[in-house]
C-alpha positions in Angstrom: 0.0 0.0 0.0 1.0 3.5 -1.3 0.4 6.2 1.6 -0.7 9.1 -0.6 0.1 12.3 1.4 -2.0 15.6 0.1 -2.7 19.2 1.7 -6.1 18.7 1.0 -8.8 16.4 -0.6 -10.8 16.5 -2.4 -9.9 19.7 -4.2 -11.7 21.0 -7.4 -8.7 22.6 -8.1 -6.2 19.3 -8.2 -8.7 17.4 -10.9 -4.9 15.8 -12.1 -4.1 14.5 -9.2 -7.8 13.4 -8.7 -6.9 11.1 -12.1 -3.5 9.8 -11.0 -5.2 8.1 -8.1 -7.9 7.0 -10.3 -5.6 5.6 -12.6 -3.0 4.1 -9.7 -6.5 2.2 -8.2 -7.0 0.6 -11.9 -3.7 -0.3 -12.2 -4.1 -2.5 -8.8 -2.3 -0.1 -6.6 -3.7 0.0 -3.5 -3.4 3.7 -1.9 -4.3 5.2 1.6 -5.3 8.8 1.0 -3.6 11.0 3.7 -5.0 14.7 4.1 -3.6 17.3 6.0 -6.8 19.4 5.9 -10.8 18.9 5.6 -12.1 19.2 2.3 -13.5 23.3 2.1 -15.1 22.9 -1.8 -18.9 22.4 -2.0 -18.5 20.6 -5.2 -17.3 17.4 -5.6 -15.8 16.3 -9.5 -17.5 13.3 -10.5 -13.9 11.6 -10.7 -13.8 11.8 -6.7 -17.4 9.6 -6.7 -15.5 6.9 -8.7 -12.1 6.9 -6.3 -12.6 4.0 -3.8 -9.2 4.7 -1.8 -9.8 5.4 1.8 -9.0 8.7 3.4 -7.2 9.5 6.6 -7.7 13.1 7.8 -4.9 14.2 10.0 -5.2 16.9 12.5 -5.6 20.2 11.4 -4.7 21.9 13.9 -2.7 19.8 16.5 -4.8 21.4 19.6 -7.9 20.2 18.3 -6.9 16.5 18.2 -4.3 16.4 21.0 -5.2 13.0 22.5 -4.3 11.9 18.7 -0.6 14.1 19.0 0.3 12.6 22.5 -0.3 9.1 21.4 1.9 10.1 18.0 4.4 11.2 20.4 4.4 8.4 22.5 4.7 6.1 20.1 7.4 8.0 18.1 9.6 8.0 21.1 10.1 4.2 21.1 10.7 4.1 17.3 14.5 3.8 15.8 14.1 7.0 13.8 12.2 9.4 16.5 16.2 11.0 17.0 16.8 11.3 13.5 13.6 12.4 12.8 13.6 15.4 15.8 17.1 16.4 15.0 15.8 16.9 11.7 12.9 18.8 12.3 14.9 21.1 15.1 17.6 21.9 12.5 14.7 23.0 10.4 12.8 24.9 13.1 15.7 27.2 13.9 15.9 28.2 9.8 11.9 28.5 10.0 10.6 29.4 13.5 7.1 29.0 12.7 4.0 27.4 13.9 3.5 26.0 10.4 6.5 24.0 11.3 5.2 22.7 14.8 2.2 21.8 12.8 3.7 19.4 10.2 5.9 17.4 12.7 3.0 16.8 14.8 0.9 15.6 12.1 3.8 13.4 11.2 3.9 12.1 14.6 0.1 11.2 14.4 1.0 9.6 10.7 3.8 7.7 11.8 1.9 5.7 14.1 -1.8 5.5 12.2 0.2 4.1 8.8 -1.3 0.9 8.0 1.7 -2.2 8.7 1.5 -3.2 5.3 2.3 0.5 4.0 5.4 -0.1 1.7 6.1 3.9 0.8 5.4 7.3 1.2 4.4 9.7 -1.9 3.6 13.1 -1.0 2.0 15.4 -3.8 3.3 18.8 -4.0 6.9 19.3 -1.6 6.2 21.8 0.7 4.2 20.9 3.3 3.0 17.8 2.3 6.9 16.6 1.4 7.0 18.5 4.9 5.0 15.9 6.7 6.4 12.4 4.3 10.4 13.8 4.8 9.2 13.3 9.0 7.6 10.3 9.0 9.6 8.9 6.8 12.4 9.6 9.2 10.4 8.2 11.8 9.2 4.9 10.5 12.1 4.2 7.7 9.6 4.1 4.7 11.4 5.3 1.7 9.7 8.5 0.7 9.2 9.7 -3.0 6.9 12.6 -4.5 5.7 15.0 -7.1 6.3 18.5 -6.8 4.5 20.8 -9.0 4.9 25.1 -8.8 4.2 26.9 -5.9 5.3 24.3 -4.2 9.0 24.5 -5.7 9.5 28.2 -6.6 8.2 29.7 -3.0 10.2 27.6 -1.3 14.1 28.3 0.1 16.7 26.4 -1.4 18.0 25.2 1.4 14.8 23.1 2.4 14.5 22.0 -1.6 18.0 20.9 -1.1 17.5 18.8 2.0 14.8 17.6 1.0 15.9 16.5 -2.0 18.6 14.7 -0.4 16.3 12.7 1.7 13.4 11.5 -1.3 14.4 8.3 -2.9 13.4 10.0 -6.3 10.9 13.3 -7.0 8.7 13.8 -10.2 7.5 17.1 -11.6 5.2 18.7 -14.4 7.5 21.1 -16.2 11.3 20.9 -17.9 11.8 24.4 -16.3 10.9 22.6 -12.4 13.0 19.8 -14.1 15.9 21.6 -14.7 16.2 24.1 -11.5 15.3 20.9 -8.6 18.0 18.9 -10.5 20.9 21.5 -10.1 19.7 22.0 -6.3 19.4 17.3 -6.0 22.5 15.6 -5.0 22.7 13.3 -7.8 21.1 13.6 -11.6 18.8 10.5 -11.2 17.2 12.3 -8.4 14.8 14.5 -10.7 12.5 13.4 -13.6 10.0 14.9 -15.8 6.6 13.7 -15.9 3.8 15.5 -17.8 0.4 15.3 -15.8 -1.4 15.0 -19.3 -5.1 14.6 -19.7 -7.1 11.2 -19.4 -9.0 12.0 -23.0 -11.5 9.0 -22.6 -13.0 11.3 -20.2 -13.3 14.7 -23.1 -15.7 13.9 -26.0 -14.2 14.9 -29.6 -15.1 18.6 -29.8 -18.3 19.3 -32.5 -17.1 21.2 -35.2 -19.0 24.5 -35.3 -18.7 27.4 -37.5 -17.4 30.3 -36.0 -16.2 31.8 -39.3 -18.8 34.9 -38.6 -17.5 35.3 -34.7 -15.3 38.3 -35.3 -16.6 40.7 -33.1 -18.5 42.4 -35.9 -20.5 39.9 -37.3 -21.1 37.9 -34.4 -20.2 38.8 -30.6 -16.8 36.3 -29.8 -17.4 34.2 -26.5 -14.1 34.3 -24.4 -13.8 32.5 -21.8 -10.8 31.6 -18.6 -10.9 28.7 -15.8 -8.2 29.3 -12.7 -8.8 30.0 -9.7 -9.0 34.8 -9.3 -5.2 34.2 -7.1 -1.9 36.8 -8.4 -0.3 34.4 -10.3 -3.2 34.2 -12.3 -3.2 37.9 -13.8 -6.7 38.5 -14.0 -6.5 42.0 -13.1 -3.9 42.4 -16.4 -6.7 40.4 -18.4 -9.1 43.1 -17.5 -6.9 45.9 -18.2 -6.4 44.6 -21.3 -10.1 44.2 -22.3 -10.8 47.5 -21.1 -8.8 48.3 -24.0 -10.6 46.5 -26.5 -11.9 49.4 -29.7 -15.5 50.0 -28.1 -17.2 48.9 -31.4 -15.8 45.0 -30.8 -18.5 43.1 -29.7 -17.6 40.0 -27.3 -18.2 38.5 -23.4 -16.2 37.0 -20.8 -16.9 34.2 -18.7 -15.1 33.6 -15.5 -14.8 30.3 -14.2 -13.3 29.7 -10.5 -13.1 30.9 -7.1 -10.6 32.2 -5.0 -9.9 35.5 -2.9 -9.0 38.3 -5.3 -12.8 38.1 -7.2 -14.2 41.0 -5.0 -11.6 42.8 -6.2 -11.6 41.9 -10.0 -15.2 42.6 -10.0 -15.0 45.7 -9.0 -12.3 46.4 -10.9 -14.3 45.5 -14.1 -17.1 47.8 -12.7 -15.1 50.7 -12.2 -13.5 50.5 -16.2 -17.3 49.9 -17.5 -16.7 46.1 -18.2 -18.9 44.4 -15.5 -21.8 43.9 -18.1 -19.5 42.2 -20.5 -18.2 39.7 -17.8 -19.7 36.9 -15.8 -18.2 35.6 -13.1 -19.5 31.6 -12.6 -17.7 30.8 -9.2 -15.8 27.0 -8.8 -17.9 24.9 -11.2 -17.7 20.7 -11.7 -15.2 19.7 -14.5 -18.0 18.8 -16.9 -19.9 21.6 -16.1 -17.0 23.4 -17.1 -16.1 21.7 -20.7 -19.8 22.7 -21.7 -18.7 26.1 -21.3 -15.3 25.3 -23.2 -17.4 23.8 -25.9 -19.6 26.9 -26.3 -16.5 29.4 -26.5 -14.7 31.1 -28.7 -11.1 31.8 -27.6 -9.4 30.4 -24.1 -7.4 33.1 -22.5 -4.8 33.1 -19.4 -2.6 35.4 -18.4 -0.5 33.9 -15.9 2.6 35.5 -14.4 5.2 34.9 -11.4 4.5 36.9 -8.7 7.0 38.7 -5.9 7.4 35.7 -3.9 8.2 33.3 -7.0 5.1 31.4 -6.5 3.5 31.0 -10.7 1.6 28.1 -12.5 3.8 24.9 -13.9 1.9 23.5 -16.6 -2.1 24.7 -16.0 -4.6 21.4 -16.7 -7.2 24.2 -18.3 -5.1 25.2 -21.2 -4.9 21.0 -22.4 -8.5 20.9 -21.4 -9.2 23.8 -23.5 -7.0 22.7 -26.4 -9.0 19.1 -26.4 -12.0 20.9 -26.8 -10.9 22.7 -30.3 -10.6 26.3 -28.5 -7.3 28.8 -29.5 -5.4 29.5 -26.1 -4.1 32.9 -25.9 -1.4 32.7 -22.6 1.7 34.0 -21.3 5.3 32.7 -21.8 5.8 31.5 -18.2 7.3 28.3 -16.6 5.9 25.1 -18.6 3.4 26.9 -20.6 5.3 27.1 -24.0 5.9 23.1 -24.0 2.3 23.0 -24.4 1.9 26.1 -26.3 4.0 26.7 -29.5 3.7 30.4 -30.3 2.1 31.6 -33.2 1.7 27.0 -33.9 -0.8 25.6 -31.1 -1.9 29.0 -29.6 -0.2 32.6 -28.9 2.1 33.9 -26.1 2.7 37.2 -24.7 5.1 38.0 -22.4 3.9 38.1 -19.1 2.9 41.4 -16.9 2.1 43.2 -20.6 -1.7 44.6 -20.5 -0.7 45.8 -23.7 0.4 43.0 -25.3 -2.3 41.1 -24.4 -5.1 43.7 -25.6 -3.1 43.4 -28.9 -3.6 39.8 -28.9 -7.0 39.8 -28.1 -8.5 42.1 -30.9 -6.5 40.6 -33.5 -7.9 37.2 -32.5 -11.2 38.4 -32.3 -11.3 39.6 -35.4 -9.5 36.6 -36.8 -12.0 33.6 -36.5 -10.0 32.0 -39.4 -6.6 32.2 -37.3 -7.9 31.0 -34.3 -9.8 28.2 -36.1 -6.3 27.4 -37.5 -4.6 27.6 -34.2 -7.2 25.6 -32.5 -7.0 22.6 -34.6 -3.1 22.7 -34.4 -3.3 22.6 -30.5 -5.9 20.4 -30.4 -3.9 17.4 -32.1 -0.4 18.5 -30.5 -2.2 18.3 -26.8 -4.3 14.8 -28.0 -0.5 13.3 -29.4 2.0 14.8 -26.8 0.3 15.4 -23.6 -2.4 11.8 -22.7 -1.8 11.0 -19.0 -1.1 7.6 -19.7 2.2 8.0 -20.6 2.8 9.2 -17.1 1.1 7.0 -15.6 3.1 4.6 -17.4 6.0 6.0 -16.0 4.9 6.5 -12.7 4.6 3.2 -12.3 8.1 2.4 -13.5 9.4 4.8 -11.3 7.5 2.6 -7.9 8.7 -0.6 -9.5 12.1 0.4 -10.0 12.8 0.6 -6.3 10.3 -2.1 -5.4 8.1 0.3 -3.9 5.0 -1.6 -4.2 3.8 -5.1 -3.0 4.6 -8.3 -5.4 1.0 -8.5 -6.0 0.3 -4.8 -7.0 3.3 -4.6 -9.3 2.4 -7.9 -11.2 -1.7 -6.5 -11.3 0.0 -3.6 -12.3 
């Protein structure tokens, strides 16, 4: 048994890593779900309903469970690796005095001694806290550890925990050649770091209609834009609204907004105060199928992601492959593993990040270019479907557990 170590879960957010587990189970892999937090989305993806992995919820907060802590610690003290593992997490506290880093030690604690006997390995999703929490109780209980590691996770995070922590995993997997590249030089050894596209499970996205949009120009017919991510910094949406407030007036097209998050007060009122707010609607978190209908009805996919101050930025965003399966042009931003999927000017268009102005460029001349975008759409659209299914990760995902041995006889011959 795999003990799969999230932040949270189930996320609308993570669909991928909703799939990987789907695909792991399938595969005869049998995984114990560990969550650091309660599930906060309403909405559920209809992927979650067919998971059949159990779920252990850690503490939370360590004072709300602390008969669950004291027995962690008691427990821990008798192991071989309690030492190891405290010297560990003291060297760490002094470099980050924080009550983050109580936190993910105690949950470890609590982990180390709830783990299932026939757990054969760790695999934490994302390396900061998560990695956090499988580097301790790995310590602890001697189970090798390995993981994925994704973007905000790497780039907000100090080298010197990457590099510890990298010298610790028995081998770490991420989404992008730029992650690739920049965790290899900080690993202790070139084998340590491997690329491993997330991809999209396409037996779950219907072939695209074709429809004629040869008339949506903004003239003729209004163009339908439309973006998916959640309204955070790294996101842009205040740059994509800048833009569109730039748009000629005589242009005729709508946004749709798809996704929560804590900045949409202030991008709504935002596009109130520069006129737009009848132009845009905002739909809140929506259900992944509920959201390729909305794909499926658009014109042109736009994101306009950038790194913010503290280095956090996307790695390879899930909505611009969902959007390029569904036959839609992807306008985005040359950041971190966004031009592997998106060839400029090939499979979609690029601008450089933080440019409002390049962006409103890019915008009118695609909407009033149905027959450019059409082309562009049906480029990305076969370069996503050939170069980016999940199963070739999955694929290697599983060579990566069997290589070390990492599962049970019996799940590696299933698998």
């Amino acid at each position: 048994m795999i003990a799969l170590i999230l932040k949270g879960y189930p996320r609308l957010s993570e669909t991928f890593i909703a799939q990987e587990i789907l695909a792991l189970e399938r595969r005869g892999v049998k995984i114990l779900i560990v969550s650091l937090r309660h599930p906060t989305d309403v909405k559920r993806h209809p992927i979650h309903e067919e998971i059949r992995s159990p779920v252990l919820y850690l503490p939370e907060y360590l004072r709300d469970e602390p008969l669950r802590v004291m027995k962690g610690v008691f427990a821990a003290i008798g192991r071989r690796g309690f030492w190891q593992a405290l010297k560990s997490w003291l060297r760490d506290l002094k470099r980050d005095f924080s009550s983050n880093r109580a936190r993910r030690f105690g949950q470890a604690l609590v982990l180390a001694r709830e783990l299932p006997a026939e757990t054969t390995a760790l695999y934490t999703h994302f390396i900061h806290t998560p990695g956090s929490v499988g580097r301790y109780c790995s310590l602890l209980n001697g189970l090798p550890w390995v993981g994925s590691a994704h973007a905000k996770d790497i780039w907000t995070q100090s080298e010197w925990e990457l590099r510890d922590k990298l010298a610790d995993i028995s081998w770490l997997v991420t989404c992008t050649r730029a992650n690739r590249d920049y965790l290899a030089s900080l690993a202790p050894d070139d084998g340590r770091v491997d690329l491993v596209y997330h991809g999209l499970d396409f037996s779950r996205f219907s072939t695209p209609e074709v429809r004629d949009r040869s008339l949506n120009d903004g003239i003729n017919q209004p163009v339908k834009l439309i973006s998916v991510g959640r309204a955070v910094e790294k996101k842009g949406y205040n740059l994509l609204i800048d833009a569109l407030a730039m748009m000629p007036k005589e242009l005729d097209w709508s946004l749709t907004h798809i996704g929560g998050g804590p900045l949409l007060g202030e991008l709504k009122a935002q596009a109130e105060k520069l006129g737009l707010d009848n132009r845009i609607t905002w739909m809140g978190a929506m259900a992944q199928s509920e959201v390729l209908k909305h794909y499926r009805e658009s014109d042109l996919f736009v994101l306009p992601s950038r790194i913010t101050d503290d280095g956090d930025r996307d790695g390879l965003p899930n909505v611009l492959m969902e959007a390029q399966s569904q036959g839609l042009c992807c306008l985005a931003t040359s950041v971190s593993g966004i031009p592997e999927l998106i060839i400029d000017g090939e499979t979609g268009v690029l601008v450089e990040q933080n440019d409002s102005a390049a962006l409103a460029r890019e915008l009118e001349r695609l909407i009033r270019s149905p027959k450019v975008r059409q082309s562009l759409a049906e480029a990305g659209y076969e370069h996503v479907r050939s170069q980016f299914s999940f199963e070739h990760g999955i694929d290697r995902l599983m060579d990566k557990f069997n290589e070390q041995n990492l599962l049970p006889e019996q799940e590696a011959s299933t698998a």
